[in-house]
MDAnalysis code that builds the backbone (N, CA, C; Angstrom):
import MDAnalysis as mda
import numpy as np

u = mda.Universe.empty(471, n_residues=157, atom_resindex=np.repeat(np.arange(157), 3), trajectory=True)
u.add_TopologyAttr("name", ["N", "CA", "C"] * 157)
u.add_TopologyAttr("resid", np.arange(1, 158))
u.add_TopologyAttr("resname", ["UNK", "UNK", "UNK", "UNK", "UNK", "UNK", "UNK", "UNK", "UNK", "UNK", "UNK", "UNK", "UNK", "UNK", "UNK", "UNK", "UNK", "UNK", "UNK", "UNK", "UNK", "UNK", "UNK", "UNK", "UNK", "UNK", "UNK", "UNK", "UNK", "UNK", "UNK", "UNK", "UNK", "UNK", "UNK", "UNK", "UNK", "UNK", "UNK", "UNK", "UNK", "UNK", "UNK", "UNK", "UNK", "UNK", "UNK", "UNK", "UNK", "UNK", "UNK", "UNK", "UNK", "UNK", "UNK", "UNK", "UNK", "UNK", "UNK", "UNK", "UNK", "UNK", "UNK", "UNK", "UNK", "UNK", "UNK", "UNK", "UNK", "UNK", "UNK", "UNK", "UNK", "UNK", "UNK", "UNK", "UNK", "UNK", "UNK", "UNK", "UNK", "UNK", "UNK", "UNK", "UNK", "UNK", "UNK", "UNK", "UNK", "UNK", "UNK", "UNK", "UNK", "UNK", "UNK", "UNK", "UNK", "UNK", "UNK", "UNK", "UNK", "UNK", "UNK", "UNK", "UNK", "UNK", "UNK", "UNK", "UNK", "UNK", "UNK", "UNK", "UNK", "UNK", "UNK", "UNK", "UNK", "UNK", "UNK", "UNK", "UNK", "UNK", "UNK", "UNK", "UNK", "UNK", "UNK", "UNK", "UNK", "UNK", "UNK", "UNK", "UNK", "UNK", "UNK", "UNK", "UNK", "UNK", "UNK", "UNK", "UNK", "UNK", "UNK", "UNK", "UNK", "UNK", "UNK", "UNK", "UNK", "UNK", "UNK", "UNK", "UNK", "UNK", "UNK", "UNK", "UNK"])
u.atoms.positions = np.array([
    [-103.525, 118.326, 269.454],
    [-103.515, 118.410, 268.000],
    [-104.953, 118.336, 267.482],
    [-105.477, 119.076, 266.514],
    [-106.269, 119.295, 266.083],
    [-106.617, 117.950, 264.880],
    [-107.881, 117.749, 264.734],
    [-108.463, 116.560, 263.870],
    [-107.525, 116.313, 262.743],
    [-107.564, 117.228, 262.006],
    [-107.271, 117.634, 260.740],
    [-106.340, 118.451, 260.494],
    [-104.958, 118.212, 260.101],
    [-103.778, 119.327, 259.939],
    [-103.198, 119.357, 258.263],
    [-103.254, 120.701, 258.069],
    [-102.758, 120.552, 256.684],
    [-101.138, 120.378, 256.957],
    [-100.585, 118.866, 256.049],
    [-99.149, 119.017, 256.312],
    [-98.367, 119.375, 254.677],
    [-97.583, 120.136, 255.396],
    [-96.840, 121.171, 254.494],
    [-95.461, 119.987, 253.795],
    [-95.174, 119.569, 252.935],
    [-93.816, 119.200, 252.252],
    [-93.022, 120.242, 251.233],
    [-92.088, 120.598, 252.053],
    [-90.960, 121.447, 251.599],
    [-89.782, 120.660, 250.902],
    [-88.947, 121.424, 250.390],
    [-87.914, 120.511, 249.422],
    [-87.208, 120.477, 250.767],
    [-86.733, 121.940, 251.493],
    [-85.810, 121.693, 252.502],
    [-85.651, 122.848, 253.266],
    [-86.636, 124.068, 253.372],
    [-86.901, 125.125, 253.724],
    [-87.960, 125.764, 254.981],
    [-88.351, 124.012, 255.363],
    [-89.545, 124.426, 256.361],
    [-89.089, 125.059, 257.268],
    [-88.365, 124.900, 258.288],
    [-87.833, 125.802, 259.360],
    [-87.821, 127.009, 258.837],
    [-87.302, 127.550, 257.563],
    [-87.042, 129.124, 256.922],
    [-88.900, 129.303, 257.018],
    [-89.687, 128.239, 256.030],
    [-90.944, 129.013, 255.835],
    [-91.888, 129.117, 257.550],
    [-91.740, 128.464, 258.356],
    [-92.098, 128.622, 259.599],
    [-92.104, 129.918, 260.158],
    [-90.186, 129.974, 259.889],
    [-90.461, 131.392, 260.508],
    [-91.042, 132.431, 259.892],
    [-90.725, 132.304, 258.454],
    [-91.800, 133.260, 257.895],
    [-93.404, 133.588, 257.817],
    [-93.550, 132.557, 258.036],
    [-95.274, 132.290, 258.008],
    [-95.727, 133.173, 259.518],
    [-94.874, 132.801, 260.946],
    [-94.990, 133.124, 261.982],
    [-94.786, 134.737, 262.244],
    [-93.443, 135.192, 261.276],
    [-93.511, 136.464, 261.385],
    [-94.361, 137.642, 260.897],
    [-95.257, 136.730, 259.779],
    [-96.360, 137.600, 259.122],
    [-97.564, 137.543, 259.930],
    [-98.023, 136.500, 260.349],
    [-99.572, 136.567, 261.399],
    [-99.144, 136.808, 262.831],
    [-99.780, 137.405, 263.418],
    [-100.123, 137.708, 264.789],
    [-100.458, 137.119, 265.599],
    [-100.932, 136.054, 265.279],
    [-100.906, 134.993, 266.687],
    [-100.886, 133.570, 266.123],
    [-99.347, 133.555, 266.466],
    [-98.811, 132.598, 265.744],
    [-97.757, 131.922, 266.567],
    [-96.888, 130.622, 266.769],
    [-96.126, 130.074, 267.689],
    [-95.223, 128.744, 266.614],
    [-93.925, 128.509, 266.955],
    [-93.592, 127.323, 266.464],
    [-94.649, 127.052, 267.592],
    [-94.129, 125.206, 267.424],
    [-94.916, 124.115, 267.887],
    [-93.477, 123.289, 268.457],
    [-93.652, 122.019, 267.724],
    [-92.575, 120.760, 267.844],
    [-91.512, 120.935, 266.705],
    [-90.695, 120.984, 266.778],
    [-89.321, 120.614, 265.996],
    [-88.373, 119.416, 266.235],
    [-88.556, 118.239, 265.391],
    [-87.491, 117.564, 264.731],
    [-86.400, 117.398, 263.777],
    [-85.581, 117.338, 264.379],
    [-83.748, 117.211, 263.857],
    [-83.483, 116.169, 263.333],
    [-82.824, 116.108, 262.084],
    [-82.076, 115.141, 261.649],
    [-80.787, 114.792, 262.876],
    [-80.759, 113.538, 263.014],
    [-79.231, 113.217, 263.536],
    [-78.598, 112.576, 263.224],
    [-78.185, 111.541, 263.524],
    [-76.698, 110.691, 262.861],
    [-77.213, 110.015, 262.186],
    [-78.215, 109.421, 262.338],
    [-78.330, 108.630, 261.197],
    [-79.380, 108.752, 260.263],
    [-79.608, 110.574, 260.222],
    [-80.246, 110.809, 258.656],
    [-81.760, 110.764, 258.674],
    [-82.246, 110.786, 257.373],
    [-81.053, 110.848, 255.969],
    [-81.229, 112.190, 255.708],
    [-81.756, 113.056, 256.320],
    [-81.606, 114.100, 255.805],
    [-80.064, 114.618, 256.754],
    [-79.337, 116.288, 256.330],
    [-78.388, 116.567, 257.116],
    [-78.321, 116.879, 258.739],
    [-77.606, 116.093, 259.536],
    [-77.828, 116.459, 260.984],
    [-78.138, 117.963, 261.019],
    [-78.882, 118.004, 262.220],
    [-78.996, 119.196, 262.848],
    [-80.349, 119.997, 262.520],
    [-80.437, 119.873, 260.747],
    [-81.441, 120.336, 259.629],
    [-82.916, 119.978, 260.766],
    [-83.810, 120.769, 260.340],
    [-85.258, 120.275, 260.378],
    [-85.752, 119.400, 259.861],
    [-85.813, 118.058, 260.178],
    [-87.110, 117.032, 259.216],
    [-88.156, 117.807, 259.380],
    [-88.859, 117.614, 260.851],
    [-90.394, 117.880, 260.491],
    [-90.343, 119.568, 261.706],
    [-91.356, 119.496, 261.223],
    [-91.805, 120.759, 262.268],
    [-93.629, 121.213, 262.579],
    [-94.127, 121.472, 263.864],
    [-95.401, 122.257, 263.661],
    [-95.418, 123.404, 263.832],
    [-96.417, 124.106, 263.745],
    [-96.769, 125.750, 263.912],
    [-98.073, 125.857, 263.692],
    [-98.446, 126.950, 264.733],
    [-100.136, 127.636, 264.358],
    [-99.738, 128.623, 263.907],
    [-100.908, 129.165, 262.993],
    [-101.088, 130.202, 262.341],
    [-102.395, 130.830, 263.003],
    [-102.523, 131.740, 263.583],
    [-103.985, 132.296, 263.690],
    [-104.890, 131.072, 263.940],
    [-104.370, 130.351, 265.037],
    [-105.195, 128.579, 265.597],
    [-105.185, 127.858, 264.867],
    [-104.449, 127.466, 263.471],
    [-104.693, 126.618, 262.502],
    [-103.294, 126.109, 262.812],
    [-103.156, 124.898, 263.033],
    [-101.980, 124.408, 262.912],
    [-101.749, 123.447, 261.710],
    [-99.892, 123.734, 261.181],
    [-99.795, 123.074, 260.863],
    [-98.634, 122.017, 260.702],
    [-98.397, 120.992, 259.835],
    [-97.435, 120.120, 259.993],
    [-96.208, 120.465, 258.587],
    [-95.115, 120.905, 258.801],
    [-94.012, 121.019, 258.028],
    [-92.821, 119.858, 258.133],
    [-92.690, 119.284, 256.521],
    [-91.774, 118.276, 256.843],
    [-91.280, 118.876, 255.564],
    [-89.121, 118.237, 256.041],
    [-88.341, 118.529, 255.006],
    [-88.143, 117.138, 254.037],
    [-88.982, 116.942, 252.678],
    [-89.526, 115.985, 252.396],
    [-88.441, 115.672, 250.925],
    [-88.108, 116.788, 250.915],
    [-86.974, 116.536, 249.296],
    [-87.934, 117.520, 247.994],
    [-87.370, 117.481, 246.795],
    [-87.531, 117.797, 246.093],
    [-89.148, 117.253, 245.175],
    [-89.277, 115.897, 245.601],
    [-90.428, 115.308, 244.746],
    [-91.370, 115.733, 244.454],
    [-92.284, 116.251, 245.534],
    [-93.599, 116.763, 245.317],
    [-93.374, 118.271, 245.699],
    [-93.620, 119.191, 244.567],
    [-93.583, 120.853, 244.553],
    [-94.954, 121.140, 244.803],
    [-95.538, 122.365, 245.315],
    [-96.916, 122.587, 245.827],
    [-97.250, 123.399, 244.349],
    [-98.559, 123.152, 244.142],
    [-99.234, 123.224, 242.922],
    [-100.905, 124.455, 243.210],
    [-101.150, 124.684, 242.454],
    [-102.553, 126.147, 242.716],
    [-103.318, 124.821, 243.258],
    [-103.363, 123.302, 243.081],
    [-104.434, 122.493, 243.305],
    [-105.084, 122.499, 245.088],
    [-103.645, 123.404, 245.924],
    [-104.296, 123.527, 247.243],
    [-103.378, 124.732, 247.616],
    [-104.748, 125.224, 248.217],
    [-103.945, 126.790, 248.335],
    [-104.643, 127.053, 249.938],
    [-104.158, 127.867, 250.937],
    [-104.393, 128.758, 252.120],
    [-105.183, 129.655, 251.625],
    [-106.378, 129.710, 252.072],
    [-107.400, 130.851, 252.199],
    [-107.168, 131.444, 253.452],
    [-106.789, 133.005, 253.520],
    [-107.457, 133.803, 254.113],
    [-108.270, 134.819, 254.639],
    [-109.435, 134.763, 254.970],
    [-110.651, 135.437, 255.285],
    [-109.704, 137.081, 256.520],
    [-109.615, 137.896, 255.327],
    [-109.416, 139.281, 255.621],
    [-110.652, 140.147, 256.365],
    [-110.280, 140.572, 256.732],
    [-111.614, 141.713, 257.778],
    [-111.443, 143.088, 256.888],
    [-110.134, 143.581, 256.740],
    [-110.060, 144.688, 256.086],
    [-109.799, 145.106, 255.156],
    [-109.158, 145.782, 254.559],
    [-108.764, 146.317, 253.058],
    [-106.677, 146.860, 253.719],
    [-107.024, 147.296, 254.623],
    [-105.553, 147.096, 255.642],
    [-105.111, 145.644, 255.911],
    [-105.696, 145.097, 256.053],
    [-105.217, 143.369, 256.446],
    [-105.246, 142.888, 254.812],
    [-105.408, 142.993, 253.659],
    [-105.710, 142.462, 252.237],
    [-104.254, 142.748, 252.066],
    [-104.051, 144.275, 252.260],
    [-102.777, 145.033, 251.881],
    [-101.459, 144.489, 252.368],
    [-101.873, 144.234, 253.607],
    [-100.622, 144.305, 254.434],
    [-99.972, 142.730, 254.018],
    [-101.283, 141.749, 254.085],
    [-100.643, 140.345, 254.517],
    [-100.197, 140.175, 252.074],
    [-100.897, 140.684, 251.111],
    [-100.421, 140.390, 250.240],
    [-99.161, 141.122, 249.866],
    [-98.902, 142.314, 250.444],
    [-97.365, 142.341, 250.342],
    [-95.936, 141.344, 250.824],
    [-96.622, 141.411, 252.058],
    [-95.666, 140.302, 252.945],
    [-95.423, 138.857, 252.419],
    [-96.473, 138.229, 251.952],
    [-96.724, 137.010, 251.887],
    [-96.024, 136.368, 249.912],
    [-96.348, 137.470, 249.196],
    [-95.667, 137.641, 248.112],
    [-94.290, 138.014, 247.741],
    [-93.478, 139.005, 248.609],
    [-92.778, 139.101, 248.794],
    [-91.684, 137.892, 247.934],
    [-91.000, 138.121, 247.142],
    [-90.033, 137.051, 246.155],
    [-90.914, 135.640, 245.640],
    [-92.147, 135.953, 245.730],
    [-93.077, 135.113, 245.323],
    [-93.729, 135.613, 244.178],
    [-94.984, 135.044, 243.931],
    [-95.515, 135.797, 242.234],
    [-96.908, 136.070, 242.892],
    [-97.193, 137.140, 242.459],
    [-98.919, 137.966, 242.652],
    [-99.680, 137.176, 241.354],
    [-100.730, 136.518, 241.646],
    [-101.394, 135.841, 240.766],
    [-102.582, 136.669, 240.527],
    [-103.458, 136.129, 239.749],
    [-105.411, 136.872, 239.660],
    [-105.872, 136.615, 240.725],
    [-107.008, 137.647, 241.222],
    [-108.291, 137.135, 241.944],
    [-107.896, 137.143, 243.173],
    [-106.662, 137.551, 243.891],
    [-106.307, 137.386, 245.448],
    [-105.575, 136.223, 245.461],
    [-105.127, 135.546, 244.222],
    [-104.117, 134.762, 244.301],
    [-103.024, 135.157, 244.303],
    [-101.839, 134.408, 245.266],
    [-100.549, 134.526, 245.346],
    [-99.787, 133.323, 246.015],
    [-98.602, 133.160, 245.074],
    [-97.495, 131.959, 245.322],
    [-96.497, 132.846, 246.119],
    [-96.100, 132.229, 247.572],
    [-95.159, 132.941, 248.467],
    [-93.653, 132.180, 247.764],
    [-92.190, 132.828, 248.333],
    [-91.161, 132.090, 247.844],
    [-91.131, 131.094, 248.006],
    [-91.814, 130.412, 248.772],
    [-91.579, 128.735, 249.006],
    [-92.198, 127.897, 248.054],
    [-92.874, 128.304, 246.985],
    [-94.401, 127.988, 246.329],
    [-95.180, 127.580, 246.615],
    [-95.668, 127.723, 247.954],
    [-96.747, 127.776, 248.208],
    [-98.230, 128.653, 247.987],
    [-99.541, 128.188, 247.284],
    [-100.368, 129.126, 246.826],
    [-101.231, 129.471, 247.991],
    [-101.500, 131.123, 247.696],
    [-102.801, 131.526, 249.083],
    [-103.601, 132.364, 248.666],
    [-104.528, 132.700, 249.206],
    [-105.812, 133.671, 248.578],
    [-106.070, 134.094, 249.602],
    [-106.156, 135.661, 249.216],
    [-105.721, 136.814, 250.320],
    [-107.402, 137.392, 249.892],
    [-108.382, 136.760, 250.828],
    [-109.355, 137.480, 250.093],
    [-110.244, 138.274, 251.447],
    [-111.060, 139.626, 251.154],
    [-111.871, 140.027, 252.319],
    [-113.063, 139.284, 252.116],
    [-113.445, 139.243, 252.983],
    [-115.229, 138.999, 253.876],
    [-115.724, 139.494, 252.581],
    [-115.440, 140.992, 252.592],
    [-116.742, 141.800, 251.575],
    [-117.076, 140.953, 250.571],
    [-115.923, 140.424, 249.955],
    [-116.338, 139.921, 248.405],
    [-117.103, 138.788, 248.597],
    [-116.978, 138.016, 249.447],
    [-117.911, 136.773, 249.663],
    [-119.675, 137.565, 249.638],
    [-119.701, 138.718, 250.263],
    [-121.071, 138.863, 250.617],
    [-121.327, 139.549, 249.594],
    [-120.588, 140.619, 248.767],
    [-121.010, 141.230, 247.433],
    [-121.011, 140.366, 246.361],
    [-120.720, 138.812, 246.268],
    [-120.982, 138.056, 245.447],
    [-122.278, 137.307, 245.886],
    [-122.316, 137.486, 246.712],
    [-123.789, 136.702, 247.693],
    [-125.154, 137.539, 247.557],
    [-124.418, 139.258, 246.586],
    [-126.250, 139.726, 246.750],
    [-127.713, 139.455, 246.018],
    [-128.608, 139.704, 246.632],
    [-129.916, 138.674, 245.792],
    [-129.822, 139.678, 244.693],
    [-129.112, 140.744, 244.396],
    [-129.454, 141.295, 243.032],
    [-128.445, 140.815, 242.108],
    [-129.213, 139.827, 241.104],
    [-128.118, 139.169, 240.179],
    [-126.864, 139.823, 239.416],
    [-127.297, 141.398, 239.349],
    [-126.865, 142.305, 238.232],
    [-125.882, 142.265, 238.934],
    [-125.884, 143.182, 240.530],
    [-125.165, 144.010, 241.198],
    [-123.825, 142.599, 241.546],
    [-124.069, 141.078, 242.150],
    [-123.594, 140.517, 242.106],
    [-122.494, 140.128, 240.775],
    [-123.296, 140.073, 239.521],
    [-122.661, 139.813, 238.198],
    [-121.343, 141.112, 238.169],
    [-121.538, 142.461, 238.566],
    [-120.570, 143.294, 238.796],
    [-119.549, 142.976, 239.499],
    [-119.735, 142.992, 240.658],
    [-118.956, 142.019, 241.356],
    [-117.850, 141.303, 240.608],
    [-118.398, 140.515, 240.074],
    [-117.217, 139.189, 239.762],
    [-116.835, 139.992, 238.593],
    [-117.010, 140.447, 237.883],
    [-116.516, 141.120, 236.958],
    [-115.393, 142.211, 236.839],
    [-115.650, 142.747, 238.133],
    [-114.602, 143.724, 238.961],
    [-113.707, 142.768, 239.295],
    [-113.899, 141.544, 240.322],
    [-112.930, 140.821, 240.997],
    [-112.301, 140.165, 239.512],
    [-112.288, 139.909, 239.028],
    [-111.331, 138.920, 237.628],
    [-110.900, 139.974, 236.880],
    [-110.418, 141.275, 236.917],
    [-109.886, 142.206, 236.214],
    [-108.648, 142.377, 237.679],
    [-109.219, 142.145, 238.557],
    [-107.772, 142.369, 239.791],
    [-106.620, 141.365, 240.211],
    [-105.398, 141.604, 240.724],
    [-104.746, 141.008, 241.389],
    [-105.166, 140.746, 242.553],
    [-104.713, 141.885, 243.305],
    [-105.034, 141.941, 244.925],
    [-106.340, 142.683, 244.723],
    [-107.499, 142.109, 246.080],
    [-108.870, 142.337, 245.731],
    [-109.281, 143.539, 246.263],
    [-109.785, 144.337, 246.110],
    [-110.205, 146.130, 246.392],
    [-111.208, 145.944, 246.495],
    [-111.477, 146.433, 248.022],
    [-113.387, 146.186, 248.572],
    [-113.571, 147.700, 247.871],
    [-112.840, 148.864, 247.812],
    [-113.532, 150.034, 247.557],
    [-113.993, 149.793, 245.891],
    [-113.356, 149.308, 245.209],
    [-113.596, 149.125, 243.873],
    [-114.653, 148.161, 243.585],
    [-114.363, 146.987, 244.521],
    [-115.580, 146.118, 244.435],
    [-117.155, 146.601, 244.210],
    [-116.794, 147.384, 246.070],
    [-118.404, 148.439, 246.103],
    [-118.786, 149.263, 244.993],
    [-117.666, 149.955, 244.578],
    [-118.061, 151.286, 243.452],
    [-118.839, 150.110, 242.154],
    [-118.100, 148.832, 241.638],
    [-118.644, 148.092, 240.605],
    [-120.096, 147.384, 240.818],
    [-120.290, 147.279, 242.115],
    [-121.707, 146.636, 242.691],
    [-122.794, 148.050, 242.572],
    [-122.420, 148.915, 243.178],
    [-123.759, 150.195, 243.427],
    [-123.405, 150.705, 241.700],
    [-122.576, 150.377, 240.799],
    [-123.372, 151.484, 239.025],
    [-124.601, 151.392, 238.919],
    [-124.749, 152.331, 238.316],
    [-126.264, 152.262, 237.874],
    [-126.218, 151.958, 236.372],
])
């Protein structure tokens, strides 16, 4: 187990979001699964807790009740390579969930994630203030983030 695990509290869906999480990334595995049994309190059989990696990140899923709902205050970043990987994983991952601004998105479980590429980190990173100021200006008019649009808003003249 890794130092540091983000643990996931579900009302009562972790096993469902597991597998979902697992069927969207590519190198991905349950882990450990714990069962309720006779004596509770959640329903026998059900998942209390569960782990899983995601792309080497593991994490911890417990079926925790209704109390605490997941909030934008912590969200899954993921660092995209492509404009194919932006596409692919914010369809999937949104899917009966809500498409937010900026590469934000709440999956059905409500959980929040940011589906963002590489590019935009480094086209917000350029020493030309202007071309950078474009940049962000492009990115906060989008949902899902467009490196081709990004570029076209960085090189205007």
């Amino acid at each position: 187990m890794q130092k540091i695990t983000p643990f996931l509290w579900f009302n009562d869906k972790a096993e469902e979001a597991m597998h979902f999480y697992i069927s969207i990334f590519k190198n991905s595995r349950v882990g450990r699964v714990s069962r309720y049994g006779e004596a509770g309190p959640g329903q026998k059989g059900k998942v209390m807790s569960a782990t899983f990696v995601l792309e080497g990140q593991e994490f911890f899923a417990l079926n925790g009740g209704p109390q605490f709902p997941f909030t934008e205050a912590i969200s899954l970043y993921v660092d995209c390579k492509t404009q194919e990987e932006v596409d692919e994983l914010w369809e999937k991952l949104s899917e009966g969930g809500e498409k937010g601004r900026c590469g934000w998105l709440k999956d059905k479980f409500g959980l929040w994630w940011q589906i963002i590429p590489s590019a935009l980190g480094e086209m917000l990173g350029d020493p030309d203030p202007a071309k950078a100021n474009r940049v962000m200006q492009a990115m906060m008019k989008m949902k899902k983030i467009d490196i081709e649009a990004l570029r076209h808003a960085r090189d205007q003249r």
